[in-house]
Structures are given as C-alpha cells and as structure tokens.
C-alpha positions in Angstrom: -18.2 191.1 -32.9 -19.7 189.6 -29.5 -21.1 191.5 -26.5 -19.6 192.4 -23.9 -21.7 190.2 -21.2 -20.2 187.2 -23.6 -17.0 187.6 -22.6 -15.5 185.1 -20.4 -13.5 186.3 -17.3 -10.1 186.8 -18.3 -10.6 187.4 -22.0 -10.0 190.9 -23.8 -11.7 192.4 -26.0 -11.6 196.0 -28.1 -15.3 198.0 -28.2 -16.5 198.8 -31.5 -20.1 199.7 -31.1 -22.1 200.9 -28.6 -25.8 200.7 -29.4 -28.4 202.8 -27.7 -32.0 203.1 -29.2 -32.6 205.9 -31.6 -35.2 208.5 -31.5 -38.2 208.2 -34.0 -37.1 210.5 -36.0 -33.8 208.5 -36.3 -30.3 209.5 -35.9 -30.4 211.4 -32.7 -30.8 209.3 -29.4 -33.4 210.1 -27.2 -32.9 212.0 -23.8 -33.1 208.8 -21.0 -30.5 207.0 -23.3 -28.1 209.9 -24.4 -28.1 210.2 -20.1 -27.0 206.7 -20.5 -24.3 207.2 -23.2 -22.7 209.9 -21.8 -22.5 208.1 -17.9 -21.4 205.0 -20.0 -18.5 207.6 -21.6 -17.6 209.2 -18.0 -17.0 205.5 -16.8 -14.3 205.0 -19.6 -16.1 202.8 -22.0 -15.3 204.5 -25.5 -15.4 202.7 -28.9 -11.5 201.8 -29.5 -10.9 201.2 -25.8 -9.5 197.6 -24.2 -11.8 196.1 -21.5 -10.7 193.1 -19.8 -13.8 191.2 -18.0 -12.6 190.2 -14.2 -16.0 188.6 -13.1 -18.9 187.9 -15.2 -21.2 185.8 -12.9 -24.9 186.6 -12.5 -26.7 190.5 -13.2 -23.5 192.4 -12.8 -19.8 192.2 -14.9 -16.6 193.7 -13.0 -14.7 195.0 -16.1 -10.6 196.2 -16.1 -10.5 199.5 -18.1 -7.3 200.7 -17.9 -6.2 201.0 -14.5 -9.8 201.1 -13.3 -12.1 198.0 -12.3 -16.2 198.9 -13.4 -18.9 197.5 -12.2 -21.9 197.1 -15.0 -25.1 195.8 -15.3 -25.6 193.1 -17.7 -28.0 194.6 -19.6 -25.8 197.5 -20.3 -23.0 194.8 -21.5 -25.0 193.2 -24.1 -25.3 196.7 -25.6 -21.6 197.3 -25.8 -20.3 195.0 -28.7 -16.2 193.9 -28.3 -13.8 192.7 -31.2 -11.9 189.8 -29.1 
C-alpha cells in the first residue's frame, strides 16, 4: 500500500484505506474530519474503488474515477492509501 499523491500519472491503483484522525475517545472521527470523509465519499473516492492519477504535479492531483476527472489536494492524497 502507497498513497495516493505517490502515484505517478498514468498508474492505477485500487483504495484500501482511508485514514482520518480519530477522536480522543477513539473509534469515532471527530466532526471537521467526518465533514471531510463524507465530501471525500460524495466525490467518489470509496475504499474498493479504481482511481487513475491524470496529473500529479505540484499541491493538487487530477484523479480519473470512473467516468469523472477530480481535482484533490495533496494533502488529502497522502491520506487515501491505493493497492497498485
């Protein structure tokens, strides 16, 4: 497993993890980054999905999810981990 912001343009990969911090208390996530999850889910990215990275060139990745092209922050990709 590699991040997603490792991928060269061109390559695929399959996501198997997405990791968001966990509350204190553990297990749950707290609210800003279940906000995050859940706008990362409405853009397509689920665990078991194929992503194909078009660009990956400076603070922003262009990523082919289906038949959609996403624009996403870098940080964001190095939380989304990808089976090549």
């Amino acid at each position: 497993m590699i991040p997603l912001g490792l991928l060269s343009a061109g390559e695929n990969g399959e996501i198997v993890e997405i990791m968001f911090g966990r509350g204190a208390a553990g297990g749950s996530l707290d609210p800003e980054h279940e906000k995050t999850m859940v706008r990362v889910e409405e853009m397509g990215l689920r665990i078991g999905k194929r992503v194909e990275m078009l660009t990956n060139g400076g603070n922003t990745i262009l990523l082919r999810v289906d038949e959609a092209r996403i624009a996403l922050a870098r940080r964001m990709a190095m939380k989304i981990m990808v089976r090549r």
